[in-house]
PQR file of N, CA, C, O and H, with PARSE charges and radii, in Angstrom:
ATOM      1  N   UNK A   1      39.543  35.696  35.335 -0.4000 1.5000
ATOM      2  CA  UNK A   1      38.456  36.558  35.747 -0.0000 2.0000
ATOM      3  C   UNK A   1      37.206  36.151  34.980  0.5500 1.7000
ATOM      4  O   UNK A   1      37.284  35.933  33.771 -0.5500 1.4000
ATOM      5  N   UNK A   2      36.044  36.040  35.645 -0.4000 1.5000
ATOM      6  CA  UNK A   2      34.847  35.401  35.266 -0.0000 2.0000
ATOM      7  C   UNK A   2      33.809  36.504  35.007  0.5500 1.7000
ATOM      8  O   UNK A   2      33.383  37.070  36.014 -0.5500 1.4000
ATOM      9  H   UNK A   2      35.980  36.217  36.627  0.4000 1.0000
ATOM     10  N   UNK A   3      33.228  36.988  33.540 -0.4000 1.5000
ATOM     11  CA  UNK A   3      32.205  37.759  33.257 -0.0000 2.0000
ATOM     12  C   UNK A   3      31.708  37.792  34.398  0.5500 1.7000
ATOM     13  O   UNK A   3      31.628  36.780  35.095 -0.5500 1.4000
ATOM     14  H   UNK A   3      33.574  36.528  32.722  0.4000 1.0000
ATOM     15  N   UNK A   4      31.210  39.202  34.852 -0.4000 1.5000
ATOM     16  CA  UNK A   4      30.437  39.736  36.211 -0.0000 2.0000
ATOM     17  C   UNK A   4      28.929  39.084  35.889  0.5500 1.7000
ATOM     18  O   UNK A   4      28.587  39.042  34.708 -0.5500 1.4000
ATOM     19  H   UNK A   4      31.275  40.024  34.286  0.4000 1.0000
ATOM     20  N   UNK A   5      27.971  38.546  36.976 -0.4000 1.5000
ATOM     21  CA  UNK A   5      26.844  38.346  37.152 -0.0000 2.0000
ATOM     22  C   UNK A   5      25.889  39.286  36.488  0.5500 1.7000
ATOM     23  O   UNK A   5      25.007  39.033  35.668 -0.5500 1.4000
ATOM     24  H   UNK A   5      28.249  38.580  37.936  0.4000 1.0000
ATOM     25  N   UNK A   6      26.242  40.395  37.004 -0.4000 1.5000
ATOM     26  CA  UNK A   6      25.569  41.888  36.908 -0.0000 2.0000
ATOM     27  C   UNK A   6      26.302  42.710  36.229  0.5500 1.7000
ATOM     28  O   UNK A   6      27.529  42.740  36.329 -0.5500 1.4000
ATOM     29  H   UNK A   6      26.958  40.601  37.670  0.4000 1.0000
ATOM     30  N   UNK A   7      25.676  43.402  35.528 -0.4000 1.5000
ATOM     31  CA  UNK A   7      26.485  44.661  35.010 -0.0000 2.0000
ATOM     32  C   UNK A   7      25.483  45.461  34.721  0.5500 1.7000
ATOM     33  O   UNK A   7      24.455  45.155  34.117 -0.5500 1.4000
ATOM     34  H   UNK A   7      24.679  43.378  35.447  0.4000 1.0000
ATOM     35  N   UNK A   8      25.820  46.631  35.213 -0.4000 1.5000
ATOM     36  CA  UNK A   8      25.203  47.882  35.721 -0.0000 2.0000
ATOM     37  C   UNK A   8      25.211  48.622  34.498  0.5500 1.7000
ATOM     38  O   UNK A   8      24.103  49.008  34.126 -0.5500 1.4000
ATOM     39  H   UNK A   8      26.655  46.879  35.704  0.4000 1.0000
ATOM     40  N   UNK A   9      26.574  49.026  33.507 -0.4000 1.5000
ATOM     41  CA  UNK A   9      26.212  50.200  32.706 -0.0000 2.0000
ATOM     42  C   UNK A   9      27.591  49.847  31.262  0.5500 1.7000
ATOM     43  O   UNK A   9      28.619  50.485  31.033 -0.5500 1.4000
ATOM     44  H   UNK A   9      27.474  48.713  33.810  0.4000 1.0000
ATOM     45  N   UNK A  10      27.157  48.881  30.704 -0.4000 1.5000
ATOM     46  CA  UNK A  10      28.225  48.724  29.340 -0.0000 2.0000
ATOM     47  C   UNK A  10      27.481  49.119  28.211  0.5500 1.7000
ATOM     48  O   UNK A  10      26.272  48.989  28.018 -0.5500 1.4000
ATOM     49  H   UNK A  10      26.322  48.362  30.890  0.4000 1.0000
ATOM     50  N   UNK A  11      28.843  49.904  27.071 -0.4000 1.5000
ATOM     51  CA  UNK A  11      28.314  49.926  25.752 -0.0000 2.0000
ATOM     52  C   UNK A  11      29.232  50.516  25.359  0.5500 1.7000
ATOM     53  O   UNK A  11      29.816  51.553  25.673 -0.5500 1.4000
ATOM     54  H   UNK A  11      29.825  50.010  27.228  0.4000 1.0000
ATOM     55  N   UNK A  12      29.373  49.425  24.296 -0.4000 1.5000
ATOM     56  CA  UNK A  12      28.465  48.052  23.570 -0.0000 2.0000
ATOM     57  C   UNK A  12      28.304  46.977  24.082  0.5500 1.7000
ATOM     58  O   UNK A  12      28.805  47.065  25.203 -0.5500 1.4000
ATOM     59  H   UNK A  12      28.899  48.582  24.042  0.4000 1.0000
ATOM     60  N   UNK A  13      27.876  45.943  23.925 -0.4000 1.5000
ATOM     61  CA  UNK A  13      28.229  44.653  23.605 -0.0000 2.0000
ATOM     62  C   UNK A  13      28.425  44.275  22.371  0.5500 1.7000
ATOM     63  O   UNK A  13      27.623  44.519  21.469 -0.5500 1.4000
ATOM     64  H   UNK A  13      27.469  45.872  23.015  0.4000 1.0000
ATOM     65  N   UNK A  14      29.517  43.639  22.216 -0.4000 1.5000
ATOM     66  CA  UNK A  14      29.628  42.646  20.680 -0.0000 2.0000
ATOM     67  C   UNK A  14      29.672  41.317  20.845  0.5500 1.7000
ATOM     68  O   UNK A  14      29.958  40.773  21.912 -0.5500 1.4000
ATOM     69  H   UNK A  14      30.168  43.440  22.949  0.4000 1.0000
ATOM     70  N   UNK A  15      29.354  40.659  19.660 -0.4000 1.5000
ATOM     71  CA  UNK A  15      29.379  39.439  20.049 -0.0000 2.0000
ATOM     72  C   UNK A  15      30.239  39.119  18.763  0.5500 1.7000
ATOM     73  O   UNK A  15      29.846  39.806  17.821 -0.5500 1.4000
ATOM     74  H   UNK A  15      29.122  41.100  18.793  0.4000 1.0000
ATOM     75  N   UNK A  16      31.307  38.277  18.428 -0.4000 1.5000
ATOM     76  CA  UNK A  16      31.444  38.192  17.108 -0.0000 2.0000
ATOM     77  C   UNK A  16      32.884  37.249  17.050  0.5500 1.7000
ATOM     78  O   UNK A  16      33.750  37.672  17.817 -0.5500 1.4000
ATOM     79  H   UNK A  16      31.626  37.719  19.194  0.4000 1.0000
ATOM     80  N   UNK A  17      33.219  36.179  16.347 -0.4000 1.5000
ATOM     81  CA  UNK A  17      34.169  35.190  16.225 -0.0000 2.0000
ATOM     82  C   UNK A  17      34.113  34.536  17.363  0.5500 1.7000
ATOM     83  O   UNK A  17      35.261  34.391  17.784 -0.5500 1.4000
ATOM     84  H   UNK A  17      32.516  35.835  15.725  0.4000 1.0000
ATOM     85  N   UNK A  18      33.205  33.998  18.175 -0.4000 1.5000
ATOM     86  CA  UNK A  18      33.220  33.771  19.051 -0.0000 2.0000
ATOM     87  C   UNK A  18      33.205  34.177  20.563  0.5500 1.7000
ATOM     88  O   UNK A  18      32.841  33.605  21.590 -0.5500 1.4000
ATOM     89  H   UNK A  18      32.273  34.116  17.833  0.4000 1.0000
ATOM     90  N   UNK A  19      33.847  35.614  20.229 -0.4000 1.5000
ATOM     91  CA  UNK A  19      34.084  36.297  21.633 -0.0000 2.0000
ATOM     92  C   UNK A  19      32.823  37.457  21.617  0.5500 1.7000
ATOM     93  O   UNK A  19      31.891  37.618  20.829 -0.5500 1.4000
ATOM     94  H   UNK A  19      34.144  36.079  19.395  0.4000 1.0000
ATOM     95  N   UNK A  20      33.207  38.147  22.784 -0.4000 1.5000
ATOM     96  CA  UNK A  20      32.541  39.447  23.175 -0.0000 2.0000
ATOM     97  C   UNK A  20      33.886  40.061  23.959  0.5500 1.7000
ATOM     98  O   UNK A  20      34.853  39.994  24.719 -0.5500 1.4000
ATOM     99  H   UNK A  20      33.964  38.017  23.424  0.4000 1.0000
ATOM    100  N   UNK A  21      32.597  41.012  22.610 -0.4000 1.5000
ATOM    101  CA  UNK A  21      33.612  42.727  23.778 -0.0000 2.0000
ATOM    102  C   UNK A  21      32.757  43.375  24.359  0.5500 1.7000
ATOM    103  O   UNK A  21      31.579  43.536  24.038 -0.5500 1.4000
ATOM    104  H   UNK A  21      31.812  41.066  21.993  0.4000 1.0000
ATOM    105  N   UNK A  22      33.259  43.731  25.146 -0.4000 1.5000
ATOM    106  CA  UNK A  22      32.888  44.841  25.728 -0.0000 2.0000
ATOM    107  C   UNK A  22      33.216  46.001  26.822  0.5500 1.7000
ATOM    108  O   UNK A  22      33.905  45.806  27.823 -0.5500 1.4000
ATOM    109  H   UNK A  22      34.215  43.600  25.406  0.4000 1.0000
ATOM    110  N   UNK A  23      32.515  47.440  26.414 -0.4000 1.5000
ATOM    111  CA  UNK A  23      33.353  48.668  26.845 -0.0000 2.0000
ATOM    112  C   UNK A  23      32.486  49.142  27.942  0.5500 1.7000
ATOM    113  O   UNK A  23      31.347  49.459  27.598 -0.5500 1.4000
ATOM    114  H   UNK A  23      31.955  47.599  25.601  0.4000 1.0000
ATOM    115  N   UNK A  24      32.811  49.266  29.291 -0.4000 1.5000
ATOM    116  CA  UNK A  24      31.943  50.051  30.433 -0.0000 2.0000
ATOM    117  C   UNK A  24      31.755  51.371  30.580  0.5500 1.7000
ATOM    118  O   UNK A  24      32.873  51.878  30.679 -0.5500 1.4000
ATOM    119  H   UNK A  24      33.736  49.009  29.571  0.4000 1.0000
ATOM    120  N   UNK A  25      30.928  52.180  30.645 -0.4000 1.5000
ATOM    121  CA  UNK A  25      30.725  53.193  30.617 -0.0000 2.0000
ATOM    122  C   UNK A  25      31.350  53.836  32.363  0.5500 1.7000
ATOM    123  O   UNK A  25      31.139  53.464  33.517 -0.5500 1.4000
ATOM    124  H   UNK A  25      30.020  51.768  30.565  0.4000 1.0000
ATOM    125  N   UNK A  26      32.301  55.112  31.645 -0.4000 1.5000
ATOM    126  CA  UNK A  26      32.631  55.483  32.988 -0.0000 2.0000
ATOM    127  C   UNK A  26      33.862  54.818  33.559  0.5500 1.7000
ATOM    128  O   UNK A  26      34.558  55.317  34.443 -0.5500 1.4000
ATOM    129  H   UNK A  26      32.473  55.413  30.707  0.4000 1.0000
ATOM    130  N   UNK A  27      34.099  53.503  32.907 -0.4000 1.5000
ATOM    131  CA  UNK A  27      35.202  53.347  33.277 -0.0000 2.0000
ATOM    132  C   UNK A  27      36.600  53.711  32.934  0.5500 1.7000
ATOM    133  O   UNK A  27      36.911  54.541  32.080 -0.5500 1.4000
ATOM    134  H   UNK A  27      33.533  53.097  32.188  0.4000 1.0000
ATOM    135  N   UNK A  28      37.551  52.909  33.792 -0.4000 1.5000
ATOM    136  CA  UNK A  28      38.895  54.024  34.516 -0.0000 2.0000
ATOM    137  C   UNK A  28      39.511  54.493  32.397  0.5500 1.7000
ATOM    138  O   UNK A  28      39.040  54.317  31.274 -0.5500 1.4000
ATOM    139  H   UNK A  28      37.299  52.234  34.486  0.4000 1.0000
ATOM    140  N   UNK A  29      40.681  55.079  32.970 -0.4000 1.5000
ATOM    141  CA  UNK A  29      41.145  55.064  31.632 -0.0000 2.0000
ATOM    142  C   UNK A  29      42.301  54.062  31.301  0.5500 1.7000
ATOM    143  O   UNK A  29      42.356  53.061  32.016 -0.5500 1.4000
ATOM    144  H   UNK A  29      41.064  55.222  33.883  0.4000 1.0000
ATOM    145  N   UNK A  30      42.894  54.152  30.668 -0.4000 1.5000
ATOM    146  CA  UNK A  30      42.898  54.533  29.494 -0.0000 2.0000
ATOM    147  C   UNK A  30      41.641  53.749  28.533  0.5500 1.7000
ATOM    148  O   UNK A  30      41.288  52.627  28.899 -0.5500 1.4000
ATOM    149  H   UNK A  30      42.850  54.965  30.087  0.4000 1.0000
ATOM    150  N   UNK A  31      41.257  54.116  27.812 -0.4000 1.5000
ATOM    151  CA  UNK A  31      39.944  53.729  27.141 -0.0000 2.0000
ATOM    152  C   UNK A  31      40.463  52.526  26.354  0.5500 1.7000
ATOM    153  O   UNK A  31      41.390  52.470  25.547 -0.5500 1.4000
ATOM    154  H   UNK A  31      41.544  55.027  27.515  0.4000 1.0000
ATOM    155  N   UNK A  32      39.542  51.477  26.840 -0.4000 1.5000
ATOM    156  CA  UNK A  32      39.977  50.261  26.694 -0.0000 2.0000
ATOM    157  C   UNK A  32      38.249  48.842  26.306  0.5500 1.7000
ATOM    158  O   UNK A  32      37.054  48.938  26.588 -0.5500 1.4000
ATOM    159  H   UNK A  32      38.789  51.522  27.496  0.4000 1.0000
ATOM    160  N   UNK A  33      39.043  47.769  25.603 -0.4000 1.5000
ATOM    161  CA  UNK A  33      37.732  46.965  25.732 -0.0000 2.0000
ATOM    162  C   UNK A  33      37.925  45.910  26.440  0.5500 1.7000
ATOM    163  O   UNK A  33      39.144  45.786  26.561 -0.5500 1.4000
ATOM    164  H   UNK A  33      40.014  47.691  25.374  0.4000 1.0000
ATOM    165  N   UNK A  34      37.292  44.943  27.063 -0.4000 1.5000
ATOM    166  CA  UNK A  34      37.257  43.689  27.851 -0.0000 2.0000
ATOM    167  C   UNK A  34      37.114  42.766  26.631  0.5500 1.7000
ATOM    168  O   UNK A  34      36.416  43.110  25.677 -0.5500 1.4000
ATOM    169  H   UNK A  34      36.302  45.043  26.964  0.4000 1.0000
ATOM    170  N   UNK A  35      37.851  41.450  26.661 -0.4000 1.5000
ATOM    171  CA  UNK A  35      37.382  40.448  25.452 -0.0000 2.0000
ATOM    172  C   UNK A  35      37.328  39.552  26.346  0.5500 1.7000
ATOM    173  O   UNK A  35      38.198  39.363  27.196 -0.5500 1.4000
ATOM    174  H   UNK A  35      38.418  41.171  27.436  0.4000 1.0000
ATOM    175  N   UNK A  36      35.753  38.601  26.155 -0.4000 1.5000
ATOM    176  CA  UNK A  36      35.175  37.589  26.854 -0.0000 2.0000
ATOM    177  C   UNK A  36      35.641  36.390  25.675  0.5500 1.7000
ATOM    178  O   UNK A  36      35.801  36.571  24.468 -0.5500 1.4000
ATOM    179  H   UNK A  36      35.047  38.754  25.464  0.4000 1.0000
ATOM    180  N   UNK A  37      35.799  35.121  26.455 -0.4000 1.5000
ATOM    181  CA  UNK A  37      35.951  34.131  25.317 -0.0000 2.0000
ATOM    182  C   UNK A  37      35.231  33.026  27.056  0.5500 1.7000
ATOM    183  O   UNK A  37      35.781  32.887  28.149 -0.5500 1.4000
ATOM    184  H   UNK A  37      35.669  34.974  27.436  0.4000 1.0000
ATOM    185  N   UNK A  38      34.048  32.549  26.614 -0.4000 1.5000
ATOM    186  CA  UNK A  38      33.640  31.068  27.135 -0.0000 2.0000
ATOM    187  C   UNK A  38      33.266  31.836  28.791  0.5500 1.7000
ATOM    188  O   UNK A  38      33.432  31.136  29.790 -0.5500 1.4000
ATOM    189  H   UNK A  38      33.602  32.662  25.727  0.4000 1.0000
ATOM    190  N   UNK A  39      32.685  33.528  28.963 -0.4000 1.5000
ATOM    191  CA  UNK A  39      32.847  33.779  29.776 -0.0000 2.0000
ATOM    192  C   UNK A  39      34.247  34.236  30.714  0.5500 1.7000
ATOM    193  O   UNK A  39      34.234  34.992  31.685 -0.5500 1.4000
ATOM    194  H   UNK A  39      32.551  34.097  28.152  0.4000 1.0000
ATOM    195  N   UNK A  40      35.151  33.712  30.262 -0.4000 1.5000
ATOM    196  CA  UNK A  40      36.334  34.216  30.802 -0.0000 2.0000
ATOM    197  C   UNK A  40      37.564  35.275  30.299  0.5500 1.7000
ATOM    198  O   UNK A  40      38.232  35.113  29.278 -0.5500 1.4000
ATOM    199  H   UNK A  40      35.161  33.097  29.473  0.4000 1.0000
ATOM    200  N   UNK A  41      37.693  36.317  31.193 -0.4000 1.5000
ATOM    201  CA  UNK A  41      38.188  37.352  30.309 -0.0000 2.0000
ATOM    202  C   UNK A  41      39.797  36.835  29.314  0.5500 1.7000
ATOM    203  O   UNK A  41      40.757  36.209  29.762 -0.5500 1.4000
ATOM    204  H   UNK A  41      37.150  36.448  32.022  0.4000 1.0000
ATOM    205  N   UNK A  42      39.670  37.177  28.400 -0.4000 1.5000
ATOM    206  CA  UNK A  42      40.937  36.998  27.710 -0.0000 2.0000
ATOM    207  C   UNK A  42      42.234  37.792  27.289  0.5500 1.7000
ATOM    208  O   UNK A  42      43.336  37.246  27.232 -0.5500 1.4000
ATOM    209  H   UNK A  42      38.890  37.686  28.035  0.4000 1.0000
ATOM    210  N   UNK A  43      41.997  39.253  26.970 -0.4000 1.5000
ATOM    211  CA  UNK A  43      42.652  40.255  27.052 -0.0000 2.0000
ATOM    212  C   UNK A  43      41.396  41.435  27.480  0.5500 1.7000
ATOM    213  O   UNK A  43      40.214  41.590  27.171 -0.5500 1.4000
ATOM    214  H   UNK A  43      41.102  39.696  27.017  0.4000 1.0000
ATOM    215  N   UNK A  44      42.262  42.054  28.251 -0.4000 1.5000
ATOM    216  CA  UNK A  44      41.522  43.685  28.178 -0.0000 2.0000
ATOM    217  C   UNK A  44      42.622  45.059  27.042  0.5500 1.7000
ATOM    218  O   UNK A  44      43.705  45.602  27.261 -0.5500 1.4000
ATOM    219  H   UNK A  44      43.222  41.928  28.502  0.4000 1.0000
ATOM    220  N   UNK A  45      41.930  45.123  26.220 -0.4000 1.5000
ATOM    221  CA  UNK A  45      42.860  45.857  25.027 -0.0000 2.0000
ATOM    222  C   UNK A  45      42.891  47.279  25.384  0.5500 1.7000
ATOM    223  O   UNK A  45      41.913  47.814  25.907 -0.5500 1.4000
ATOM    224  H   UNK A  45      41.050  44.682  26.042  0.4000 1.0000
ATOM    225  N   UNK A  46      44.018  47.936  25.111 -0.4000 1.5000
ATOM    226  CA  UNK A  46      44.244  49.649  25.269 -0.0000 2.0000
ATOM    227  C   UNK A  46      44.252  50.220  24.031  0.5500 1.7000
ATOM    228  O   UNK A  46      45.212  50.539  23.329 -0.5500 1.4000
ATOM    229  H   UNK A  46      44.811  47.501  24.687  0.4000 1.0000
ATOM    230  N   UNK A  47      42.691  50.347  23.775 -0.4000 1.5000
ATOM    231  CA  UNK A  47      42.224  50.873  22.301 -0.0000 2.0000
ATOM    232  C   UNK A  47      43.372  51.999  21.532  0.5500 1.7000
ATOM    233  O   UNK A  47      43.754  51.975  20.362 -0.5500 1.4000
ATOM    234  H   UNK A  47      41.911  50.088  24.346  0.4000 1.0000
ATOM    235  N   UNK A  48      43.837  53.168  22.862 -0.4000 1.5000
ATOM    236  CA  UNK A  48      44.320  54.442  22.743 -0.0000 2.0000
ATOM    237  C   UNK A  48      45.729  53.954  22.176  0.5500 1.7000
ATOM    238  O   UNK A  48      46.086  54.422  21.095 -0.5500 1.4000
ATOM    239  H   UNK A  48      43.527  53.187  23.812  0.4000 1.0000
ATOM    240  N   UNK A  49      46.673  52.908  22.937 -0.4000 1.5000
ATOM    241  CA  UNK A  49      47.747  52.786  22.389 -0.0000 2.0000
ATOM    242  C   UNK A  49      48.307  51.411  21.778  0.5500 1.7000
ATOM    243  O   UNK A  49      49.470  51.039  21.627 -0.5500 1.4000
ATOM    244  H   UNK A  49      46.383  52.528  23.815  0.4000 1.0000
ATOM    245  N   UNK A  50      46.926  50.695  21.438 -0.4000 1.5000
ATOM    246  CA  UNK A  50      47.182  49.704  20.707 -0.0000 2.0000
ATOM    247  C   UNK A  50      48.418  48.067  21.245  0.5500 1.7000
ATOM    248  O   UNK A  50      49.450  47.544  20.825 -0.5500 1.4000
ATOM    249  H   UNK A  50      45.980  50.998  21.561  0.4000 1.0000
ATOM    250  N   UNK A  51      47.383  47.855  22.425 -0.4000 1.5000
ATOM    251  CA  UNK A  51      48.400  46.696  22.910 -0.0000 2.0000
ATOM    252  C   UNK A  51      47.264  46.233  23.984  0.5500 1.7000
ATOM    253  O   UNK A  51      46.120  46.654  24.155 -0.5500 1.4000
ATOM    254  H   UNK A  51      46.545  48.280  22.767  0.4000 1.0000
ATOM    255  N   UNK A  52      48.175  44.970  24.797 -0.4000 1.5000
ATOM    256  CA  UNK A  52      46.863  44.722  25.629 -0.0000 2.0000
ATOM    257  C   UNK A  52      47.274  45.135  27.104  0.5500 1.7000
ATOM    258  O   UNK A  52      48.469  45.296  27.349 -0.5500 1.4000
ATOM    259  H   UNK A  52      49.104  44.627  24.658  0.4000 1.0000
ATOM    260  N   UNK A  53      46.316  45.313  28.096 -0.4000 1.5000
ATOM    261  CA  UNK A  53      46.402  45.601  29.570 -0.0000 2.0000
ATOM    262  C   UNK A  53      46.705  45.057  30.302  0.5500 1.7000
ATOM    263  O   UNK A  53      47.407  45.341  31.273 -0.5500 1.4000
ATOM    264  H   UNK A  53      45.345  45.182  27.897  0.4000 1.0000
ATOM    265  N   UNK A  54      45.840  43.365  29.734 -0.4000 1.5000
ATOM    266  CA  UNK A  54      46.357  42.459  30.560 -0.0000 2.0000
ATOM    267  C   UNK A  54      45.844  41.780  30.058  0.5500 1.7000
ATOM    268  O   UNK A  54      44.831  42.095  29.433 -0.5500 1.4000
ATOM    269  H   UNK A  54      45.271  43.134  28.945  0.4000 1.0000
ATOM    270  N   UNK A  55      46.457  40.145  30.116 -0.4000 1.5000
ATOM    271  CA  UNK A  55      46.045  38.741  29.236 -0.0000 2.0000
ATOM    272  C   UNK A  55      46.752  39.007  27.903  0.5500 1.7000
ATOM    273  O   UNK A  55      47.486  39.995  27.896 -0.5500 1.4000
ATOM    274  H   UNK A  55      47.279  39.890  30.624  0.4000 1.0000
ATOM    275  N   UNK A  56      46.648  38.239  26.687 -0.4000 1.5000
ATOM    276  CA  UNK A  56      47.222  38.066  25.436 -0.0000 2.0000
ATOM    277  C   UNK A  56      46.130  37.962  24.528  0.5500 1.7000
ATOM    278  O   UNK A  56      45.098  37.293  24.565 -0.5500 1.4000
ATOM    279  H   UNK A  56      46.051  37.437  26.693  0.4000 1.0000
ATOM    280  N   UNK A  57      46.719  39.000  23.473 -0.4000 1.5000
ATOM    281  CA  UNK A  57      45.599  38.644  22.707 -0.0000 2.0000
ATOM    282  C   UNK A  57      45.714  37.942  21.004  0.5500 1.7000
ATOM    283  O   UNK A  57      46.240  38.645  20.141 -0.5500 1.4000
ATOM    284  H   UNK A  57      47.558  39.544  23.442  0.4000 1.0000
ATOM    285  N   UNK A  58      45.466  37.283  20.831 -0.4000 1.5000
ATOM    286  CA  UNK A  58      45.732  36.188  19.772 -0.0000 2.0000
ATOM    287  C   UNK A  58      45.656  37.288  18.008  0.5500 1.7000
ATOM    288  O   UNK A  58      44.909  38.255  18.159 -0.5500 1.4000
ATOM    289  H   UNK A  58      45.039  36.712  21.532  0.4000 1.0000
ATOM    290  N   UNK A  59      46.199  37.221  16.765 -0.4000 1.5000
ATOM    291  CA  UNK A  59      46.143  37.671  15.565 -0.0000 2.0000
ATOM    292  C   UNK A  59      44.631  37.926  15.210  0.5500 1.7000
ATOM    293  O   UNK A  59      44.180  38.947  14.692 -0.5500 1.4000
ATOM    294  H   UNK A  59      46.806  36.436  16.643  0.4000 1.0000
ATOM    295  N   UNK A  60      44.025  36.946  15.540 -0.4000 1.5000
ATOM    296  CA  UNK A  60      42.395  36.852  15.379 -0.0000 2.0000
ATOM    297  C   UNK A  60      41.552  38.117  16.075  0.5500 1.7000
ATOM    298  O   UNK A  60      40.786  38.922  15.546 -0.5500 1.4000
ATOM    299  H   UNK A  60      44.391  36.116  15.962  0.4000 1.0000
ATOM    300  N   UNK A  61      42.057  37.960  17.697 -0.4000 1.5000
ATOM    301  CA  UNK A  61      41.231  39.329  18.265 -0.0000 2.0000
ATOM    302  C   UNK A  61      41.754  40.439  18.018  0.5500 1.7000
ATOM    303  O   UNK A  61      40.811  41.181  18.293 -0.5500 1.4000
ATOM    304  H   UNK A  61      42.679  37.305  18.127  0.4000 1.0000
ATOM    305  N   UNK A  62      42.482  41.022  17.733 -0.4000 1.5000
ATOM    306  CA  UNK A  62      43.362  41.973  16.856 -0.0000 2.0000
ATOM    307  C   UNK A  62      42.905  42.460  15.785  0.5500 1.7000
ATOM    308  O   UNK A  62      42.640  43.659  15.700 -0.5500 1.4000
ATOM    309  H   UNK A  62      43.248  40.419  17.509  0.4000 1.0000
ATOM    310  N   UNK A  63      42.707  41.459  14.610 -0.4000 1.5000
ATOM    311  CA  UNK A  63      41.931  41.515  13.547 -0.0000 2.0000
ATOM    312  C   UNK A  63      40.074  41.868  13.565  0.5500 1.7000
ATOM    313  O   UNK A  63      39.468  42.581  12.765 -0.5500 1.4000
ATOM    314  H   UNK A  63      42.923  40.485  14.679  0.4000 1.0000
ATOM    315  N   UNK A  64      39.600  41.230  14.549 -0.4000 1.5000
ATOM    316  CA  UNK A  64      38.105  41.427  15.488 -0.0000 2.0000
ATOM    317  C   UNK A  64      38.390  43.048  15.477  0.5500 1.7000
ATOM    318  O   UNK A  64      37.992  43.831  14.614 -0.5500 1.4000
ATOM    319  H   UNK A  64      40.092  40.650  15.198  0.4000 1.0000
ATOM    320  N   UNK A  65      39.266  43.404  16.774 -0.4000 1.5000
ATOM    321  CA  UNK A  65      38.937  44.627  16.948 -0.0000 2.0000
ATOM    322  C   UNK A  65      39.036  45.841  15.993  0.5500 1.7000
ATOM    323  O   UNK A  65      38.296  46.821  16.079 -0.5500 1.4000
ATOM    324  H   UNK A  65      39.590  42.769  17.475  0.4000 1.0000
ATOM    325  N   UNK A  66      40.124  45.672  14.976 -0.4000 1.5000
ATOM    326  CA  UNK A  66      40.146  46.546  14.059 -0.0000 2.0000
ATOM    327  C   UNK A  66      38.953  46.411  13.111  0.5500 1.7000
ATOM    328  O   UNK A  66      38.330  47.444  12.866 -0.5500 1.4000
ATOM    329  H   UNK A  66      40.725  44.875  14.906  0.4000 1.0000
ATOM    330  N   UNK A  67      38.558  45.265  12.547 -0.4000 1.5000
ATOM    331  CA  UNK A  67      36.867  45.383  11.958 -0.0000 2.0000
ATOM    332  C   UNK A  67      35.823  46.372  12.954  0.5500 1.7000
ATOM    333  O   UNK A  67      35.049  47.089  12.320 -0.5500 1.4000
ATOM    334  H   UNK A  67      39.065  44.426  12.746  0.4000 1.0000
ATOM    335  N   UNK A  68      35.757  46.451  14.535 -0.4000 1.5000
ATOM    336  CA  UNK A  68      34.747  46.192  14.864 -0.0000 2.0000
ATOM    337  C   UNK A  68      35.157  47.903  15.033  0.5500 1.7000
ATOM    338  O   UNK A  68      34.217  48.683  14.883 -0.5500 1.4000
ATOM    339  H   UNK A  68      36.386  45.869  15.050  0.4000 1.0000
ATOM    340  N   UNK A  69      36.240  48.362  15.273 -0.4000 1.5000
ATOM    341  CA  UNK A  69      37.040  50.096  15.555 -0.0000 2.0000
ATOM    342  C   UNK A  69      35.919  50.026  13.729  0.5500 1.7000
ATOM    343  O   UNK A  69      34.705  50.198  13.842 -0.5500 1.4000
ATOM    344  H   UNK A  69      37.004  47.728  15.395  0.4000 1.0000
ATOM    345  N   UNK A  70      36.359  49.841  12.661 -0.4000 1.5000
ATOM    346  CA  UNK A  70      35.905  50.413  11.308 -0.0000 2.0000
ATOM    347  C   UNK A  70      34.767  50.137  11.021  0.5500 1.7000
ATOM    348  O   UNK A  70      34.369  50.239   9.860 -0.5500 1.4000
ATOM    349  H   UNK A  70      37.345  49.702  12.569  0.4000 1.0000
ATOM    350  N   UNK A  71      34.035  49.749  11.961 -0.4000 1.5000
ATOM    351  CA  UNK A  71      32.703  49.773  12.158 -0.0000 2.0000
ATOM    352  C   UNK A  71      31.875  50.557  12.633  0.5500 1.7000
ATOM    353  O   UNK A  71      30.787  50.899  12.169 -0.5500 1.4000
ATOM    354  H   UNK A  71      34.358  49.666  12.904  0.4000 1.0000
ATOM    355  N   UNK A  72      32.483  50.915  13.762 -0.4000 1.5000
ATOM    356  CA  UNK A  72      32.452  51.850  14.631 -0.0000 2.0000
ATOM    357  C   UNK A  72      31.291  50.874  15.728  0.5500 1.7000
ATOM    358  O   UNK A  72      30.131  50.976  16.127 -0.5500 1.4000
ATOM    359  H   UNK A  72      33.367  50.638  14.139  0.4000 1.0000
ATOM    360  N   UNK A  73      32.003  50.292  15.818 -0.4000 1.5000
ATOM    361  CA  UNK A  73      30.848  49.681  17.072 -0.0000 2.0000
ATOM    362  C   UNK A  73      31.477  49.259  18.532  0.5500 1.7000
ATOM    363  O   UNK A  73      30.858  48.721  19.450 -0.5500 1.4000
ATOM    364  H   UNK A  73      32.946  50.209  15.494  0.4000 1.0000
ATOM    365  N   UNK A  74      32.915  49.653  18.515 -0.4000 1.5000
ATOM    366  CA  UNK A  74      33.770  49.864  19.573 -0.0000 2.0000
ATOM    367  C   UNK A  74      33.762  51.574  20.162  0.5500 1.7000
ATOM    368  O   UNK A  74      34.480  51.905  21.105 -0.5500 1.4000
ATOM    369  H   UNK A  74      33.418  50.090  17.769  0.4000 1.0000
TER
END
C-alpha cells in the first residue's frame, strides 16, 4: 500500500528513524498508527492492544513507537 496522494485530516505526523507515523483523525477503531517506510506502508500498529494489524513490525519500530507513546506525540 502506497502513502495516499492526499490526505484530508491526520494527526500527527512523525517523522523519525527513518519512518513516519501516522494517526488519522476519525478513523475506524481500534486506535491505531500507520508506519510509512520509503512511502510504503509497513505495519499498521494496534496502539490499544499492542501488536500489529497488518504487515510486521521490526524490534526497531516497536522501540520508535514506545519513545514516541512517552512522548506523547502518538
Amino acid at each position: 500500500m502506497m502513502l495516499p496522494n492526499t490526505v484530508t485530516s491526520f494527526v500527527p505526523k512523525v517523522r523519525r528513524g527513518g519512518y513516519v507515523f501516522l494517526k488519522w483523525v476519525g478513523d475506524h477503531s481500534p486506535h491505531h498508527v500507520h508506519v510509512y517506510k520509503d512511502s510504503k506502508l509497513v505495519v499498521k500498529w494496534d496502539l490499544g492492544n499492542w501488536q500489529p494489524m497488518k504487515g510486521q513490525a521490526t524490534a526497531r519500530i516497536v522501540k520508535l513507537l514506545e519513545e514516541l507513546l512517552k512522548e506523547e506525540k502518538l
